[in-house]
C-alpha atoms as an extended CHARMM CRD file, in Angstrom:
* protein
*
       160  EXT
         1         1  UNK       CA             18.1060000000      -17.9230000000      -20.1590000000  PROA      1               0.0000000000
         2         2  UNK       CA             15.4980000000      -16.4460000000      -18.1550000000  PROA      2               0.0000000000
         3         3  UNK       CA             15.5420000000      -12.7990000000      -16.9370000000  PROA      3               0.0000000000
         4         4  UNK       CA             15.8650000000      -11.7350000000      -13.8100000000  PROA      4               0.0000000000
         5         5  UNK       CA             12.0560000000       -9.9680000000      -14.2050000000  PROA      5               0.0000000000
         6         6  UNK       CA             10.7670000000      -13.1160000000      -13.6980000000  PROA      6               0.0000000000
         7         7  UNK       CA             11.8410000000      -14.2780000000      -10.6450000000  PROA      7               0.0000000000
         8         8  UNK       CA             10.2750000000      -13.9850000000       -7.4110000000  PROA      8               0.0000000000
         9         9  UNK       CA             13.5060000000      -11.8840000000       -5.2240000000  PROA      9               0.0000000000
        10        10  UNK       CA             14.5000000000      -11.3890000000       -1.9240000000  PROA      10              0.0000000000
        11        11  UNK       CA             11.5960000000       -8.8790000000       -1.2820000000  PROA      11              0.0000000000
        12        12  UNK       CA              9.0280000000      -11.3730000000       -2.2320000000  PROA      12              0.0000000000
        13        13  UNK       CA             10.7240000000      -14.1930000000       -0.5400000000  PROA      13              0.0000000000
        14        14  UNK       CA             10.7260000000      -12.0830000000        2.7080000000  PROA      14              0.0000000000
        15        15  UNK       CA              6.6130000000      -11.1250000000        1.7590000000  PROA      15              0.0000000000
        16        16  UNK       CA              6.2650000000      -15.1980000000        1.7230000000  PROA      16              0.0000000000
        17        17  UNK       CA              7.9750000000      -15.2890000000        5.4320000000  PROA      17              0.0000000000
        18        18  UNK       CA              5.5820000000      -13.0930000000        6.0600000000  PROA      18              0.0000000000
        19        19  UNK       CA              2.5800000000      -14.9320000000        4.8310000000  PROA      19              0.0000000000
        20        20  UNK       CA              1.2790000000      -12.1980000000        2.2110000000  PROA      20              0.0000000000
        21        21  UNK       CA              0.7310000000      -12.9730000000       -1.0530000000  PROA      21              0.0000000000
        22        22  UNK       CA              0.4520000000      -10.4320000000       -3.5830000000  PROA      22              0.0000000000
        23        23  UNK       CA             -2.7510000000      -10.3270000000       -5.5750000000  PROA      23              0.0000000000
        24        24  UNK       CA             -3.9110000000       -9.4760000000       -9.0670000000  PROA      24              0.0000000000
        25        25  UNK       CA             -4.0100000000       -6.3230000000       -9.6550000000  PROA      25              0.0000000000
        26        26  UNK       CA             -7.5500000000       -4.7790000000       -9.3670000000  PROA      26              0.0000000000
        27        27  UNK       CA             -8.8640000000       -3.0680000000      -12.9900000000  PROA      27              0.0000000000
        28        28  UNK       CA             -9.5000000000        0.5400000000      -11.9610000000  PROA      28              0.0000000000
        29        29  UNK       CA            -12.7690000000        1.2520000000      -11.1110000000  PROA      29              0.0000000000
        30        30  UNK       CA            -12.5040000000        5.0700000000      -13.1410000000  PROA      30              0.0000000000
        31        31  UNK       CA            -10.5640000000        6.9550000000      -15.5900000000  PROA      31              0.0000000000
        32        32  UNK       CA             -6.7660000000        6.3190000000      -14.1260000000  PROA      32              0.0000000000
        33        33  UNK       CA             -4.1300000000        4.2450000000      -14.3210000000  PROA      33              0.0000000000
        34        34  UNK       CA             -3.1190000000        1.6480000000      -11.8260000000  PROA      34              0.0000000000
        35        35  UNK       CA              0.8360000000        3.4070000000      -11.6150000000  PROA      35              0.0000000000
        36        36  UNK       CA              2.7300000000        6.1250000000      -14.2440000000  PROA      36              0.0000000000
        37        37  UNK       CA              6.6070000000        6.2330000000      -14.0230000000  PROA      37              0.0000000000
        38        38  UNK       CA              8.3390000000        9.1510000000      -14.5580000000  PROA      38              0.0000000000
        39        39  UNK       CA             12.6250000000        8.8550000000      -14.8920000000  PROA      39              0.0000000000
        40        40  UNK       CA             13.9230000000        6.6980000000      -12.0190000000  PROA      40              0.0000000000
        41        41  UNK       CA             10.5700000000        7.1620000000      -10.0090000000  PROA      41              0.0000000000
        42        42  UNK       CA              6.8090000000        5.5540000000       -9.5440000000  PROA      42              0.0000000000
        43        43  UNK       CA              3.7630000000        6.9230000000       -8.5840000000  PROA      43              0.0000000000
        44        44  UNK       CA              1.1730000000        4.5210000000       -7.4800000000  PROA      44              0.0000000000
        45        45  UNK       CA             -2.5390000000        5.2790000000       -7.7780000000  PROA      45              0.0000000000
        46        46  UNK       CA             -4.4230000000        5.3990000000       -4.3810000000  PROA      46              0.0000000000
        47        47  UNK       CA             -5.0390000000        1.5220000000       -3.2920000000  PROA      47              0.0000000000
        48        48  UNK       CA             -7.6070000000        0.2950000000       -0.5820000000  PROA      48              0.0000000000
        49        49  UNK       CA             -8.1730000000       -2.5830000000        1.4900000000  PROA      49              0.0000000000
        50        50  UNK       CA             -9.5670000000       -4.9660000000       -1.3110000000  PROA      50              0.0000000000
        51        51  UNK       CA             -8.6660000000       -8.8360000000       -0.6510000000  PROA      51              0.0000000000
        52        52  UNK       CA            -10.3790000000      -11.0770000000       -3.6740000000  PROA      52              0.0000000000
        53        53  UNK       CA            -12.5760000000       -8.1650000000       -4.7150000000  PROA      53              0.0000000000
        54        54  UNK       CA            -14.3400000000       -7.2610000000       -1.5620000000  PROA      54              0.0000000000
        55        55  UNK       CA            -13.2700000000       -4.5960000000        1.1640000000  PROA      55              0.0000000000
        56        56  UNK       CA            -11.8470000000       -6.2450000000        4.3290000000  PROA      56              0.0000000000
        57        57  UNK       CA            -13.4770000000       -3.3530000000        6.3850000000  PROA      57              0.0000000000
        58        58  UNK       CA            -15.6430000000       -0.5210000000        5.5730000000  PROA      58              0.0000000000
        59        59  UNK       CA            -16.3590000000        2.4190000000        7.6630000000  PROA      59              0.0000000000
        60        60  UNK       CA            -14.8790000000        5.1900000000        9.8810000000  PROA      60              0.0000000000
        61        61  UNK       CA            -12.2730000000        4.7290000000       11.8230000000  PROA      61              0.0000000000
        62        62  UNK       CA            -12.7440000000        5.6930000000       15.5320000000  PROA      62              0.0000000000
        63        63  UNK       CA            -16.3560000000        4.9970000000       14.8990000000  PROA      63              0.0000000000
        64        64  UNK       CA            -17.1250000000        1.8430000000       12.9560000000  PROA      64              0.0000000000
        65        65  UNK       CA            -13.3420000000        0.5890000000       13.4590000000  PROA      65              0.0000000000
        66        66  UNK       CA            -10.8910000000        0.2600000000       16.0340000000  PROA      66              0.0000000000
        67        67  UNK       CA             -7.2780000000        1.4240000000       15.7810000000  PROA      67              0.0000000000
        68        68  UNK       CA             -5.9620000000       -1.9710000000       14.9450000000  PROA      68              0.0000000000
        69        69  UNK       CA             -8.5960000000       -2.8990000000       12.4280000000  PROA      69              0.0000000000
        70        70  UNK       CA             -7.2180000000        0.0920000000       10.5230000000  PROA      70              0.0000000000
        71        71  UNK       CA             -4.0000000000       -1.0970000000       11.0060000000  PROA      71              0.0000000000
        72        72  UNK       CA             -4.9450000000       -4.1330000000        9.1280000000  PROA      72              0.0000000000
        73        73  UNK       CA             -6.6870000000       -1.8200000000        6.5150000000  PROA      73              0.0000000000
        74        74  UNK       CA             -3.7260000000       -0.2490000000        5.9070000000  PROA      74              0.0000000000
        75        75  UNK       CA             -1.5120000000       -2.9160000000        5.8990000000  PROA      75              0.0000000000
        76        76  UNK       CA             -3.7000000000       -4.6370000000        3.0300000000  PROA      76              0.0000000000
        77        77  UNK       CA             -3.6810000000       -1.4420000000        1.2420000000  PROA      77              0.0000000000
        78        78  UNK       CA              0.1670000000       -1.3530000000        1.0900000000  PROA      78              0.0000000000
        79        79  UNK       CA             -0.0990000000       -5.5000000000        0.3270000000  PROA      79              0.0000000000
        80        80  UNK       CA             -2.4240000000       -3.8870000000       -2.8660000000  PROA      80              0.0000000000
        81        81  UNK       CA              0.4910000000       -1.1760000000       -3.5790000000  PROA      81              0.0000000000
        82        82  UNK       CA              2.7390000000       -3.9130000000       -3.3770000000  PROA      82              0.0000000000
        83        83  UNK       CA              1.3860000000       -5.8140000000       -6.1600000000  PROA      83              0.0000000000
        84        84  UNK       CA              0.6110000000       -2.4890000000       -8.3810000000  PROA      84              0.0000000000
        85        85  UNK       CA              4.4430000000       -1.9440000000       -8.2590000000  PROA      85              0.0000000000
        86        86  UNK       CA              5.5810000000       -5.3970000000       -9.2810000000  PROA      86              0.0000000000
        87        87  UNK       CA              3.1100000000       -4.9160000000      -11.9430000000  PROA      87              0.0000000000
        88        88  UNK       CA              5.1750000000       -1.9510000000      -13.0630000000  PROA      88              0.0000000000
        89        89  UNK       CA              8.0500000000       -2.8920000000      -12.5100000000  PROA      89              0.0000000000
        90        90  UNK       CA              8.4790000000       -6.9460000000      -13.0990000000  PROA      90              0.0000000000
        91        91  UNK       CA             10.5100000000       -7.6710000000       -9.6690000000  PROA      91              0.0000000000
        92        92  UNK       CA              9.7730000000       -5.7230000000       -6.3490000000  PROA      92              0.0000000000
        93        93  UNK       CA             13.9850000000       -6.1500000000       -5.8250000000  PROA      93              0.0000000000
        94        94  UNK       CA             13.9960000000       -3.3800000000       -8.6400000000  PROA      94              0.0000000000
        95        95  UNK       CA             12.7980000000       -0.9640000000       -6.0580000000  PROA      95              0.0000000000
        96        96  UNK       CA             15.9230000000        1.2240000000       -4.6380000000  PROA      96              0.0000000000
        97        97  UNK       CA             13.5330000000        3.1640000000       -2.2010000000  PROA      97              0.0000000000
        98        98  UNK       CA             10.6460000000        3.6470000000       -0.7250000000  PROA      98              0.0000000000
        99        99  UNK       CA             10.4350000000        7.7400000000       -1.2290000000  PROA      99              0.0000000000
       100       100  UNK       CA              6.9760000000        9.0350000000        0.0850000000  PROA      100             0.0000000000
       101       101  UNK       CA              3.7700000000        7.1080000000        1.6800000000  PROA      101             0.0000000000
       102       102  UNK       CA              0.7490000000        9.2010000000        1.5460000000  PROA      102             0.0000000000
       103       103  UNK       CA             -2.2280000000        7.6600000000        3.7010000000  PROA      103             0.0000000000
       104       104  UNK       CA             -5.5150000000        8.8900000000        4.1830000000  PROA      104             0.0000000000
       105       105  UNK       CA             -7.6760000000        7.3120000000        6.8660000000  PROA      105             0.0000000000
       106       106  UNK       CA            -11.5170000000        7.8150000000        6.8070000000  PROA      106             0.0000000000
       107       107  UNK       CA            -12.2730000000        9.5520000000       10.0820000000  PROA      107             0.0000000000
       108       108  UNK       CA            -15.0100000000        9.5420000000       12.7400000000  PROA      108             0.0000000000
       109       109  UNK       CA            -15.6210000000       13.0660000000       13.6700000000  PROA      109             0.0000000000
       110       110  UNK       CA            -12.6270000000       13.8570000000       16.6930000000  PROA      110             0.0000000000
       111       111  UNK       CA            -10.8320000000       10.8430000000       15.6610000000  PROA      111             0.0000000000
       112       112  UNK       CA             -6.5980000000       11.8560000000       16.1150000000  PROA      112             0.0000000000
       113       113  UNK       CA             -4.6420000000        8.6910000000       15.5010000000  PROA      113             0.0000000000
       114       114  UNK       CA             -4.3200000000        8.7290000000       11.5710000000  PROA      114             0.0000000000
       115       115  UNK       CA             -0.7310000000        7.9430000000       11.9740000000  PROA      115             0.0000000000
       116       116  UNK       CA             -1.2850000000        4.5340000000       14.3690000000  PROA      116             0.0000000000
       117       117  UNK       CA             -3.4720000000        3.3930000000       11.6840000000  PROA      117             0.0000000000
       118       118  UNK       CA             -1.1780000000        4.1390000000        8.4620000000  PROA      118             0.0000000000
       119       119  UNK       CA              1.5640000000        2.2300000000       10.8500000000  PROA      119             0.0000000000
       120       120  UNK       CA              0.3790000000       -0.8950000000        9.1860000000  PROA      120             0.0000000000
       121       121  UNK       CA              1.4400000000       -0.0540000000        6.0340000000  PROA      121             0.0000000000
       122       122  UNK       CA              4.8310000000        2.0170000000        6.9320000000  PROA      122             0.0000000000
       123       123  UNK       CA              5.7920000000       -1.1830000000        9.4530000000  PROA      123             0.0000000000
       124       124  UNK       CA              5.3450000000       -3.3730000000        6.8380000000  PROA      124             0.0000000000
       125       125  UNK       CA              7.6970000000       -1.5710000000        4.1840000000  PROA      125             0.0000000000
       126       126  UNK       CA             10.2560000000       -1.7620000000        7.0820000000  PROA      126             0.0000000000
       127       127  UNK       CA              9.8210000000       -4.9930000000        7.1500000000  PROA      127             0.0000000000
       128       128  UNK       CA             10.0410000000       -5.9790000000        3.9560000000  PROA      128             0.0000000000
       129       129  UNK       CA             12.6700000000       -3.7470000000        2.4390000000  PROA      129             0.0000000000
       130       130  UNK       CA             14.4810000000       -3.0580000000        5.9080000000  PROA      130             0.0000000000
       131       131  UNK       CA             16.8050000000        0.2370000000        5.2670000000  PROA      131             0.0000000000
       132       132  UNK       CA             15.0340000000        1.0950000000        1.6320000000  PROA      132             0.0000000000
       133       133  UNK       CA             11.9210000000        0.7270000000        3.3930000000  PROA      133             0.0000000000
       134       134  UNK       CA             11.9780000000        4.0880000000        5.6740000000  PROA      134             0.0000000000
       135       135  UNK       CA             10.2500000000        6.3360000000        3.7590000000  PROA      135             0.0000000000
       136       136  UNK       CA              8.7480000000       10.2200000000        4.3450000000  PROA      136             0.0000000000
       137       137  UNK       CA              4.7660000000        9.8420000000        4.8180000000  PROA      137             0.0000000000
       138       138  UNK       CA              1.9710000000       12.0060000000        5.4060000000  PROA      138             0.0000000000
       139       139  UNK       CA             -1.2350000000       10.0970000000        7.5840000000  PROA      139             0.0000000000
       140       140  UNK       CA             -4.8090000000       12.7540000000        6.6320000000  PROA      140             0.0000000000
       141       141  UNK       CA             -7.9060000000       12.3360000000        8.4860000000  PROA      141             0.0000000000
       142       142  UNK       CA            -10.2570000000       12.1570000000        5.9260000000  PROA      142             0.0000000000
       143       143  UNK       CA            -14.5430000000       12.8610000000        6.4220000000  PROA      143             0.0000000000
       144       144  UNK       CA            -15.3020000000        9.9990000000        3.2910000000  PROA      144             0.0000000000
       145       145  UNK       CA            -13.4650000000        7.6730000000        1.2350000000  PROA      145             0.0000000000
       146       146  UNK       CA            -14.5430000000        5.6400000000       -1.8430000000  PROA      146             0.0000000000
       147       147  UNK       CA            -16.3400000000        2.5720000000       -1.2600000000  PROA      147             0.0000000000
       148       148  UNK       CA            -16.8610000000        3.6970000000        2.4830000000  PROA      148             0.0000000000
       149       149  UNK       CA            -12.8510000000        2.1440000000        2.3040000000  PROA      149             0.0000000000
       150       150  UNK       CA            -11.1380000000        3.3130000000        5.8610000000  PROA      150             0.0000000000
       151       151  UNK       CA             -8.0680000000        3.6070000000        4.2390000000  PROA      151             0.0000000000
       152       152  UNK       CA             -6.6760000000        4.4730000000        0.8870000000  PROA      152             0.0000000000
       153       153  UNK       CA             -2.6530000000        4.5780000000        0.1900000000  PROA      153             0.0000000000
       154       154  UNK       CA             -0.3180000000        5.5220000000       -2.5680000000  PROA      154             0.0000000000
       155       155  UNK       CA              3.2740000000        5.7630000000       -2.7260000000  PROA      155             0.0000000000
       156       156  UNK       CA              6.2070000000        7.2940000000       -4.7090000000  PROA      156             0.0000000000
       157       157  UNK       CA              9.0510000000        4.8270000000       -5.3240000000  PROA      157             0.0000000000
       158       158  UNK       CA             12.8140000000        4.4720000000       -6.8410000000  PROA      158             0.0000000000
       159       159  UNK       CA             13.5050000000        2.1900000000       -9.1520000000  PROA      159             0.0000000000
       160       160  UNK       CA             17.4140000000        0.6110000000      -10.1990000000  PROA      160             0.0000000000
């Protein structure tokens, strides 16, 4: 018989409604581990706006990017925290709640709107897990990312 584990769930059926796809996960690039559970919760490693390898955008946001182009950043950065977790944990319906989003934005000098652009990844947990989805967050300006990434995002989640 096969396990449950296996099978794509409801949260991945609703991520196919949606059109995303989860990818492979990326090999880190240093010394750290993709995700590291601890009892009933999982900490995800920060994730960026990769698609096939290559940054979607790169830059500030508020300088080289618009609002909704970090939207986008951040929503792919969620789609790569996404993929981390059913890594770790073999079916994304495993996942009681969404606990804490942490976002950091890479921001032009006077640039304000961190939390418009880590929308894109809170909206899409919504989404996706409705109720379980709501989750605390914190959205930090940051002067430089990795990469010149304009957003990087990890997450603590429950787990069944």
């Amino acid at each position: 018989m096969e396990q449950v584990e296996n099978r794509n769930g409801q949260v991945e059926n609703k991520l196919k409604e949606l059109g995303v796809t989860l990818p492979e996960v990326a090999k880190p690039v240093a010394a750290f581990i993709p995700a590291q559970q601890t009892g009933n919760l999982v900490y995800t490693s920060g994730q960026d706006c990769r698609q096939n390898g290559r940054l979607i955008y790169e830059g500030k946001v508020g300088q080289d990017l618009t609002v909704e182009q970090g939207y986008e950043a951040a929503r792919q950065s969620m789609i790569n925290c996404l993929a981390v977790l059913k890594k770790q944990v073999g079916n994304l319906d495993n996942i009681s709640k969404i606990v804490k989003v942490l976002g950091f934005v890479n921001s032009a000098p006077g640039f304000v709107e961190q939390p418009y652009v880590i929308n894109g990844a809170s909206e899409l947990l919504e989404t996706v897990f409705g109720e379980k989805g709501k989750h605390a967050r914190s959205a930090i300006s940051s002067n430089e990312l990795p990469f010149n990434t304009p957003v990087e995002i990890e997450m603590i989640v429950e787990v069944k």
